[in-house]
N, C-alpha and C positions, 0 to 999 in steps of 0.2 A: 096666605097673606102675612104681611107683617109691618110689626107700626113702625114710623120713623119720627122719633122727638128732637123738636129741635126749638133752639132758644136764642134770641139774637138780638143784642142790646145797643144801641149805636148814641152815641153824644156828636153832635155837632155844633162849634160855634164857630160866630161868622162878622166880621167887623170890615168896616167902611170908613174912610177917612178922606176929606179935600181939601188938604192945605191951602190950595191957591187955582184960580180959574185955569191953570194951565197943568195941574197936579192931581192924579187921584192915586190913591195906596188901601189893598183891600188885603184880609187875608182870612183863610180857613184853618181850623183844628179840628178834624176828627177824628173819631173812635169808635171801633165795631169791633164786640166781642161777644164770637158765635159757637154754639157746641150742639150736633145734633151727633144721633145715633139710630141705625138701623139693629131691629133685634133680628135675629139670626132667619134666615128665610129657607121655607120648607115648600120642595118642589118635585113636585111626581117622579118617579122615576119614568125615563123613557128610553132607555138604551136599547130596550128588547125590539124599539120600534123603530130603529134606524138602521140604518144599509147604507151598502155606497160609499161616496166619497165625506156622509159625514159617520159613518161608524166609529172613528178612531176620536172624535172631540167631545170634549167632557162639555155636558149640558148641566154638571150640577152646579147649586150656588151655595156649598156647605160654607166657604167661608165669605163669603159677601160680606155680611156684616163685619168682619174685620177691617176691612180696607174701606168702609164707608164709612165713616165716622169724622166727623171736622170738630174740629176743636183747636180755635185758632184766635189771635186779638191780629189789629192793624192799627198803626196811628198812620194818620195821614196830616201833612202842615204842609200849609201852600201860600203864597203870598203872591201879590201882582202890581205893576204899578204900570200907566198909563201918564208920557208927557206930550204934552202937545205942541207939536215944533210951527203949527200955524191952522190956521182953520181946516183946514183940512189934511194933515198929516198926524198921525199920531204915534211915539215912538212906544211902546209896547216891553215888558220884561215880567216874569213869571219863574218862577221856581218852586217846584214841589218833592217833598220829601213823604216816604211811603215805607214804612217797617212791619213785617208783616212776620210773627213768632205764629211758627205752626206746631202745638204743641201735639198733635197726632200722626198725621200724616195722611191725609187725603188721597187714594188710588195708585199715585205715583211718588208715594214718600214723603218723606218730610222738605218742608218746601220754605222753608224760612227765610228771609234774605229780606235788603233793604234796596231801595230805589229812591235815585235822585235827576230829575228833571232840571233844566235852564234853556228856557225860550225867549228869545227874543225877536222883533219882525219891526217893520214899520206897517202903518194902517193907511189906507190912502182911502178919505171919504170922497163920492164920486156926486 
C-alpha cells in the first residue's frame, strides 16, 4: 500500500450584468491550486513467475511516485455577452483565457502552457 495526499484549493468568482432588455454581460475568475503526492509504492516481486511473452517487461513501480506527483495552479477568466437582434435570435460571443503553470510535471512532463478561446454563433429560439 501507499498513501497519496493531496490538497486542492479552488476560488471562484462570478458576476452578471443587464444593461439593457436587449444586452446581457457575464464573467468568470477562477483559480485552483493543487499539489498531491504518492509516497513510494512497494510491490512483490514477481518476475520468477513469468514466462512467455511477458518475461522481458518490468512489473516494478520503484519509481512511480516520481512521476506522480501534481503540483500545479490554473487561472481561468472568461467572459460572454449575449445581444438580442429579435425575439427570437440571439447574437452570442465568449472568450476564455486558461494559464495553467505546472510546477512538477505530471507522467508526461511539464505541461505548462496557456489557452485562448473566442466563440461566436447566433442562437435561434424555436
Amino acid at each position: 500500500m501507499s498513501d497519496y495526499k493531496t490538497n486542492s484549493h479552488n476560488i471562484y468568482l462570478t458576476g452578471s450584468f443587464v444593461p439593457t432588455d436587449r444586452l446581457s454581460l457575464a464573467g468568470i475568475i477562477g483559480f485552483n491550486k493543487s499539489k498531491a503526492e504518492l509516497e513510494t509504492v512497494i510491490m512483490p516481486d514477481i518476475t520468477g513467475r513469468l514466462d512467455g511473452a511477458l518475461a522481458n517487461l518490468d512489473f516494478s513501480f520503484d519509481r512511480m511516485h516520481e512521476y506522480s506527483n501534481l503540483d500545479y495552479e490554473m487561472l481561468t477568466l472568461a467572459v460572454n455577452g449575449e445581444y438580442r437582434l429579435s425575439p427570437l435570435v440571439l447574437l452570442t460571443v465568449e472568450a476564455e483565457y486558461a494559464d495553467l503553470s505546472d510546477n512538477t510535471g505530471y507522467v508526461y512532463g511539464i505541461e505548462t502552457g496557456s489557452l485562448v478561446f473566442i466563440r461566436t454563433g447566433i442562437r435561434f429560439s424555436f
